[in-house]
C-alpha positions in Angstrom: 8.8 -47.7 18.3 10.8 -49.1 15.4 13.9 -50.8 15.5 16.1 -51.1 12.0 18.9 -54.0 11.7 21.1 -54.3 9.0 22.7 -56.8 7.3 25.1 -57.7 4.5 27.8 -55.1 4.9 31.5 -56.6 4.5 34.0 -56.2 2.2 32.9 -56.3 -2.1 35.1 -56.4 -4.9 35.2 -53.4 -7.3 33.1 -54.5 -9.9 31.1 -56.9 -8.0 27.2 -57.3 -6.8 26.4 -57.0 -3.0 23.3 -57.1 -1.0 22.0 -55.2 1.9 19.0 -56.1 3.9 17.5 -54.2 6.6 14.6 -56.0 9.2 12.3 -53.8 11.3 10.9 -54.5 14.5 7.6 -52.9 15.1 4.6 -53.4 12.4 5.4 -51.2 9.0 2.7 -50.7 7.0 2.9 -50.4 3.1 2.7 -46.7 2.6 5.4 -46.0 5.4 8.8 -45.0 3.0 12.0 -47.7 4.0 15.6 -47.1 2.3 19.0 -46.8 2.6 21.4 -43.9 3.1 25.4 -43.8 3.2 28.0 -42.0 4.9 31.9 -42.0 4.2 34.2 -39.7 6.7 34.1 -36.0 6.5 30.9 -35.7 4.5 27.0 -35.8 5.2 24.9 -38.6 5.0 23.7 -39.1 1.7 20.7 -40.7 -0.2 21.7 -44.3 -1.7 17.7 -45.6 -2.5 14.3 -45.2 -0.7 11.1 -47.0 -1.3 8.4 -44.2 -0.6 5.6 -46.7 -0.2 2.0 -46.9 -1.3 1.3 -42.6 -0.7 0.4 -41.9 -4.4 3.7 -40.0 -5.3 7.1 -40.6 -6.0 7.6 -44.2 -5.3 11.3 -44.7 -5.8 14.2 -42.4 -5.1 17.8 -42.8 -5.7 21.0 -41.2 -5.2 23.0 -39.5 -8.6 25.9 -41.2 -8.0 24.3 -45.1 -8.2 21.5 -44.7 -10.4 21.2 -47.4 -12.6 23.4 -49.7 -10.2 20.7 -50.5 -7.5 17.8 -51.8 -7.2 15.2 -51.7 -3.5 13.0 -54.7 -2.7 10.5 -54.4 0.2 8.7 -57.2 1.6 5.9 -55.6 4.1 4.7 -58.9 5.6 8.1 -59.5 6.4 9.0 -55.9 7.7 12.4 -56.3 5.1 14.0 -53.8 3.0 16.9 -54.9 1.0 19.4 -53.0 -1.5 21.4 -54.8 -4.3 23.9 -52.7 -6.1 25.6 -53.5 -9.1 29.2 -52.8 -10.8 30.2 -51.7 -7.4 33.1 -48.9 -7.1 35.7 -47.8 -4.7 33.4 -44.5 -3.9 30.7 -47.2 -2.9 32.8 -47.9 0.4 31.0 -46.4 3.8 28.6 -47.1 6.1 25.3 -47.9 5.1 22.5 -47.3 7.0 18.8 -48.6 7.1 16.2 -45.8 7.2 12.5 -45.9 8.0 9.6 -43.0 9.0 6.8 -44.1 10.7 5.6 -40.6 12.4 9.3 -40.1 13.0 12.6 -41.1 11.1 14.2 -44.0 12.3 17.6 -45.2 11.4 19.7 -48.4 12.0 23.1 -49.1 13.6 24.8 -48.9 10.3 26.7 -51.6 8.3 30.3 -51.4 7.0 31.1 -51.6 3.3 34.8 -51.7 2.0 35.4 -52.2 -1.4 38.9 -53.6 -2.6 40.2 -52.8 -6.3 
């Protein structure tokens, strides 16, 4: 069993940096894929970053719309998965949410972002 918490939400100025960090409970091993996912009101949850792991293939993924503007750091020993984004914009504004996959996906509670221009 895996337990996601996430940190960092709040509100950013347009423009501005802001960090995101995500802590599992539960052991997660270097090849099991952490990241971060987004949803806004009336749409689906979409793909912000994820961190693949140490599986051979595609290590990093990012969404279309902040490529460029983030960057995922993963610290295994200490079960941590953090976003930074960059140049942040109004569209940037939701809930993000931690996600893990350990023989199943896991997902955290979520953590508000508002942006203010």
């Amino acid at each position: 069993q895996v337990q996601l918490v996430e940190s960092g939400g709040g509100s950013v100025q347009a423009g501005g940096s802001m960090t995101l960090s995500c802590v599992a409970s539960g052991r997660i091993f270097s090849t099991n894929p952490l990241g971060w996912y987004r949803q806004v009101p009336g749409k689906q949850r979409e793909l912000v970053a994820v961190d693949n792991g140490d599986n051979g293939g595609i290590r990093f993924e990012y969404g279309e719309s902040v490529k460029g503007r983030v960057t995922i750091s993963r610290d295994n020993a200490k079960n941590r998965v953090d976003l930074h984004m960059s140049s942040v914009r109004p569209e940037d504004a939701g809930i993000y949410y931690c996600y893990g996959h350990k023989g199943m996906e896991y997902w955290g509670q979520g953590t508000q972002v508002t942006v203010s221009s």
